[in-house]
C-alpha positions in Angstrom: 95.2 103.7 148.5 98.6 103.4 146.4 96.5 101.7 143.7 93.3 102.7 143.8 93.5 104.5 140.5 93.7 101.1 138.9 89.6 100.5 139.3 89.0 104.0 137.8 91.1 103.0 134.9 88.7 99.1 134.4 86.0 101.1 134.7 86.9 103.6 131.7 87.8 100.4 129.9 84.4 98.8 130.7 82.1 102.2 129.5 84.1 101.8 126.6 84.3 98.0 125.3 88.0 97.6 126.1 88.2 95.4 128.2 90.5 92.4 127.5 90.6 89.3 129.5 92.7 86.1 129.2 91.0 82.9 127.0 93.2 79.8 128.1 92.6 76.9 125.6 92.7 73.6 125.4 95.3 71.1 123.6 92.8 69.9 121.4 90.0 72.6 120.1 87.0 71.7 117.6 87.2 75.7 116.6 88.4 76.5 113.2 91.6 78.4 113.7 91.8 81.9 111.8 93.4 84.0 114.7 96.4 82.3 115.1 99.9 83.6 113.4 101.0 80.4 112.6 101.0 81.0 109.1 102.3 77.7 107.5 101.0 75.2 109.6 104.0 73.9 111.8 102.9 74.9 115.1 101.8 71.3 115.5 103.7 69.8 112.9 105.1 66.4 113.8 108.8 67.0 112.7 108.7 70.6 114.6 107.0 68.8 117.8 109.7 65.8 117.7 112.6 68.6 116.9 111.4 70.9 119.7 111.3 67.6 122.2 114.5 65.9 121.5 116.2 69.7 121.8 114.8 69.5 125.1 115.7 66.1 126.2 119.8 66.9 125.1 119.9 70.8 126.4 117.9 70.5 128.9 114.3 72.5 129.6 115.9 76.4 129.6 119.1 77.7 128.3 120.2 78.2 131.8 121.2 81.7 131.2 122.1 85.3 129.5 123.4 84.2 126.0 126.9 85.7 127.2 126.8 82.9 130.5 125.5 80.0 129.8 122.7 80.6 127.6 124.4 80.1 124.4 124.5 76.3 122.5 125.8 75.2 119.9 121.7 74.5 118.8 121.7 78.5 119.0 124.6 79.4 116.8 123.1 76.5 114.2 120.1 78.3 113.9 121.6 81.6 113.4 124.0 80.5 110.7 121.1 79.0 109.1 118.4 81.9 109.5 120.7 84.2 108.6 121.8 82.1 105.0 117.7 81.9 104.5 117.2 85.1 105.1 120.7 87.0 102.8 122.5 88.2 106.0 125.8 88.1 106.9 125.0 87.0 110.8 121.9 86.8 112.8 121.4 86.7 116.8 118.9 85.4 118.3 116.8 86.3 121.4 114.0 85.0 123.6 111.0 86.9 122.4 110.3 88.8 119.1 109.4 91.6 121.2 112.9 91.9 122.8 114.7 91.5 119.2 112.9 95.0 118.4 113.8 96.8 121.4 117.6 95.4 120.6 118.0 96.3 117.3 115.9 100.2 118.1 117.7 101.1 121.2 121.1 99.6 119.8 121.2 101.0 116.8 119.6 105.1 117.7 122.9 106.8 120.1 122.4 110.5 121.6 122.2 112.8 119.2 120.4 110.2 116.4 116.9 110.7 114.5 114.7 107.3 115.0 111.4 108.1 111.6 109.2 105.5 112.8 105.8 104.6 111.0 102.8 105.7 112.4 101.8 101.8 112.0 104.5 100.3 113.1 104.0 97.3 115.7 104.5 98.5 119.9 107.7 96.7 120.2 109.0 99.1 117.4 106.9 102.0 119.1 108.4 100.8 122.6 111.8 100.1 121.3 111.5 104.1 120.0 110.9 105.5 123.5 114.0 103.7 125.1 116.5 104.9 122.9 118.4 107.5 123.2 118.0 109.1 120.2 115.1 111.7 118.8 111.7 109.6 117.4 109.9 111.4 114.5 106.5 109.2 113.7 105.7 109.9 110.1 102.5 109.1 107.6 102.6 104.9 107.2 104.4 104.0 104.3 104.6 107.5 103.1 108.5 107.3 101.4 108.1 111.1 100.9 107.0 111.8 104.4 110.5 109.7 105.6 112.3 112.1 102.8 111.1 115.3 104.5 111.6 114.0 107.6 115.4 113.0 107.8 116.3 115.9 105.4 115.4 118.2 107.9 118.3 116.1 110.4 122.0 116.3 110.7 123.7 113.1 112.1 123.0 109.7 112.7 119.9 108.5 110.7 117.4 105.1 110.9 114.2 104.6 109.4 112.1 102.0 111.5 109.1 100.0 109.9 107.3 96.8 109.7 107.6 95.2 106.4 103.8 94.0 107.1 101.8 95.7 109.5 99.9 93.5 111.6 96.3 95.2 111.7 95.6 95.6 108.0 98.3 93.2 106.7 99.4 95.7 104.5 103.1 95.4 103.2 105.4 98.8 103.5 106.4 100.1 100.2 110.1 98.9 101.0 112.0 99.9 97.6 110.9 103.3 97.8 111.7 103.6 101.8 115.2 102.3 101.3 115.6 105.2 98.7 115.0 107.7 100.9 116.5 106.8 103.5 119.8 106.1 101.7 119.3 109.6 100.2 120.1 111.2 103.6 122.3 108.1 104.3 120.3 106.8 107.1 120.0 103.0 108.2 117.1 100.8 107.6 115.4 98.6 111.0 112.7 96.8 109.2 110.5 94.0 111.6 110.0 91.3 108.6 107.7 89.7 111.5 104.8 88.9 109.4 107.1 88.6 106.0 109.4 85.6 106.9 107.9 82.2 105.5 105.1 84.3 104.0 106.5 86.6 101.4 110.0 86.4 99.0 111.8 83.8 97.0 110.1 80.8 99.2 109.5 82.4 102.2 112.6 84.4 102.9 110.8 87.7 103.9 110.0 90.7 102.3 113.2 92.2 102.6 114.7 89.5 100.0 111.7 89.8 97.9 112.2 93.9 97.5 115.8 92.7 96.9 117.4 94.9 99.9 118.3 91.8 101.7 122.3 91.6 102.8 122.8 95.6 102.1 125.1 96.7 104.7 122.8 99.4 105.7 119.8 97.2 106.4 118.8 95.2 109.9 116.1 93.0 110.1 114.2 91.8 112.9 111.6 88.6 113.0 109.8 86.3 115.2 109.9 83.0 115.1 106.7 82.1 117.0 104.6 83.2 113.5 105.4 81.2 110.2 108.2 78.8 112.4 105.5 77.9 114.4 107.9 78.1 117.6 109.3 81.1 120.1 111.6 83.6 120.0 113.0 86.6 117.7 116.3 87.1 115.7 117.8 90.5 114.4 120.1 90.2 110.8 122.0 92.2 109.9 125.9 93.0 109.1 128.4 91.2 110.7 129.5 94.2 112.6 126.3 95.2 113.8 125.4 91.8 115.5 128.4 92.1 117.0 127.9 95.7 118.1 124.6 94.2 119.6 126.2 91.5 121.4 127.9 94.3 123.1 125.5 96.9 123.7 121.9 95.1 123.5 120.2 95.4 126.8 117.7 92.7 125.9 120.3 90.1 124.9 123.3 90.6 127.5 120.8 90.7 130.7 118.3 88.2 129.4 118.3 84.4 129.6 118.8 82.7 126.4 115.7 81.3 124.1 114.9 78.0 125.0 116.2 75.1 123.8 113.0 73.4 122.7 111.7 76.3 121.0 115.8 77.0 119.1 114.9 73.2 118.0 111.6 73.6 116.7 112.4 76.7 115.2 115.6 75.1 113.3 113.4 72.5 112.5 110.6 74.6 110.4 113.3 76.4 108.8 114.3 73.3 107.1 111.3 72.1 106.1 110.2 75.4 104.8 113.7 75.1 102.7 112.4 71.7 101.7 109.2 73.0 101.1 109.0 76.5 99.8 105.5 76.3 98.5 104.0 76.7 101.6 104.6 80.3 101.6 102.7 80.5 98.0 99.9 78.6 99.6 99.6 80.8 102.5 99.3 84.4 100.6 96.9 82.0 98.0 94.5 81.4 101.2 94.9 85.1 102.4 93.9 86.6 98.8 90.8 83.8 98.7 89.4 84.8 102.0 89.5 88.4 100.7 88.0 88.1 97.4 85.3 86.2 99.1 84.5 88.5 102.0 84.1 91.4 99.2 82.2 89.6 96.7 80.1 89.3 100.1 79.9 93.2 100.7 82.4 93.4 103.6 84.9 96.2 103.7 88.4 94.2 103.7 91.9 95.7 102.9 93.3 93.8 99.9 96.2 91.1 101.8 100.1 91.7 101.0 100.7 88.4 102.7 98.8 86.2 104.9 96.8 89.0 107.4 93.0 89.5 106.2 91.4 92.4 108.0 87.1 93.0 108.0 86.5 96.3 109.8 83.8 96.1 112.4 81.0 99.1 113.0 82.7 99.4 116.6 84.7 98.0 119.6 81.4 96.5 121.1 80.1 95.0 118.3 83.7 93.7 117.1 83.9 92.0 120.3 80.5 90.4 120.1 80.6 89.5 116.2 84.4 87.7 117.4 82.2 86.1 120.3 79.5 84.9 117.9 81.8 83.4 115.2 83.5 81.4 118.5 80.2 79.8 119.4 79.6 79.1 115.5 82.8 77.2 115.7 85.1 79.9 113.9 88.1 81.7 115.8 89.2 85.2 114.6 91.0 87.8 116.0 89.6 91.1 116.9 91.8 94.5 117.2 90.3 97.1 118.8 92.0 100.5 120.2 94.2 100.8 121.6 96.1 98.1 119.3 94.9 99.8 116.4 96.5 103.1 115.6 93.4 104.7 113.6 90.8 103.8 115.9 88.6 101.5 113.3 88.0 98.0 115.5 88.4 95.0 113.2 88.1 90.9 112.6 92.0 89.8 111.7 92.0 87.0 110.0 95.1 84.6 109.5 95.6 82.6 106.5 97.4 79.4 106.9 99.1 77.3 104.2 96.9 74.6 105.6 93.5 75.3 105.4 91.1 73.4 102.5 88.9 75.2 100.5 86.1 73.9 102.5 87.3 75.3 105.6 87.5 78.4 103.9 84.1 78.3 102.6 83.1 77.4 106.2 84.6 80.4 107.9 83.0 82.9 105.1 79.4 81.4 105.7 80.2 81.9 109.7 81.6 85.8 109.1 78.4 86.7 106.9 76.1 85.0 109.2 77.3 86.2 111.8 77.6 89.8 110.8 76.4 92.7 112.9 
């Protein structure tokens, strides 16, 4: 049968606690949200909601095409010129999916005959983004500026080092100084995935590469996502001037894709502003993040210290992460749980988000439900 290997594989999965199956909520939820990646609050925010609506009501419900048909408005180019001012950059593009910014910038940016050092950490649209391009990958120790430096001295040619700026299982931030150093040693290019550092970490929320003060350099690209602290959809590469063009050109996942949508380009513009309006929200969300921690250690778990807003417990093993997730849901608590394959060291975990707007009490709340519900 042409796929009957498909039930050996479920079957694997089930003998081994993998098995992943879709949750669909509803608008309104009594659960306490600590899965989640909106990390400011604005998901549901009313400006964002009313922003994301009346985009939709003048552009219409889609963009109606690839960015170079008809999927580009003027909405679009707004919200570049504005994330890319935010953010230090000389340009920005934007795409219709975080995911597809990554594979962009990767497979864009690493010709034949080019050495991709990727992170052993690094999140699968990087990883994925890796395998299409035509270059060479090297994966290295994560965040290991040395292991980069033995890595791309032993290349000739064409150079980029690819990392998150926060990695998105322990929440740890990359060491981003000391990576830019070495990779301008051999003179190689920087493609960094700020996914989890915009709105969270910087001067006000304009991502860790502002923050390590590498921001604008004309060997740097950044990708984000603006479905995480923006509480919409979508993903935008910065960069130089000549390299957004270069990607306009050559990116697979922008010239054959349909356009973000307008609703979610409105919202998105929309939380940017407020955010500029607001920059504390970006303090309050790493505050949250470092409570939760200091709390779930004073309580004896094992918790890596937060960079930014990502709180991970580890969890004895893929069966009982899944069931202590379960048993915080019926207690009213919703967390995330990473199990392997998603993580890249095997150890199964609760990921917490913290969100600029949670109270104290909430937080209180979700520490009783983690410790009484511990395995």
């Amino acid at each position: 049968m042409a796929f009957g290997w498909i039930e050996e594989r479920a079957r694997a999965r089930r003998r081994a606690g993998l098995v992943r199956t879709l949750r669909p909520r509803p608008a309104d939820s009594s659960l306490l949200d600590l899965a989640s990646n909106d990390y400011l609050g604005l998901a549901r925010h009313p400006e964002i909601t009313r922003s994301a609506a009346e985009a939709a009501r003048v552009w219409g419900a889609g963009a109606t095409g690839s960015r170079l048909v008809t999927g580009t408005t003027e909405l679009h180019t707004t919200l570049e010129g504005e994330l890319a001012a935010f953010c230090g950059f000389e340009a920005a593009l934007v795409f219709a999916t975080g995911y597809a910014a990554n594979l962009a910038a990767v497979t864009a940016l690493a010709p034949h005959g080019s050495l991709l050092v990727s992170d052993a950490g690094n999140h699968a649209s990087l990883i994925d983004g890796c395998r299409l391009a035509r270059g060479t990958t090297q994966v290295v120790a994560h965040a290991d500026p040395d292991a980069v430096r033995k890595a791309l001295g032993a290349h000739r040619g064409p150079a980029v080092l690819v990392s998150d700026t926060v990695f998105s299982v322990d929440g740890d931030a990359a060491p981003l100084g000391r990576l830019a150093e070495a990779a301008r040693e051999s003179g190689a290019g920087l493609v960094l995935d700020d996914a989890h550092g915009l709105g969270v970490l910087g001067e006000g929320g304009r991502g860790a590469p502002q923050g390590a003060g590498i921001a604008g350099a004309p060997d740097v690209v950044v990708t984000a996502t603006l479905s995480k602290s923006l509480g919409s959809q979508g993903g935008v590469v910065l960069g130089p001037e000549a390299v957004i063009a270069h990607l306009v050109n050559a990116a697979r996942t922008f010239i054959f894709d349909t356009g973000l949508a307008p609703a979610a380009a409105g919202a998105a513009l929309a939380a940017l502003r407020l955010l500029r309006r607001e920059p504390e929200r970006a303090a309050r969300a790493r505050e949250v993040a470092a409570t939760l921690y200091e709390r779930l250690t004073a309580e004896g778990f094992e918790a890596v210290r937060p960079d930014a807003a990502v709180v991970s417990v580890r969890a004895p093993s893929p069966e009982r992460a899944v069931r202590w997730a379960e048993e915080c849901r019926a207690a009213g608590l919703a967390v995330g749980c990473f199990r392997p394959p998603s993580v890249p060291d095997g150890v199964s975990r609760l990921r917490l988000t913290a969100r600029a707007d949670l109270t104290d009490a909430e937080l209180r709340r979700a520490v009783e439900v983690i410790r009484a519900t511990r395995p």
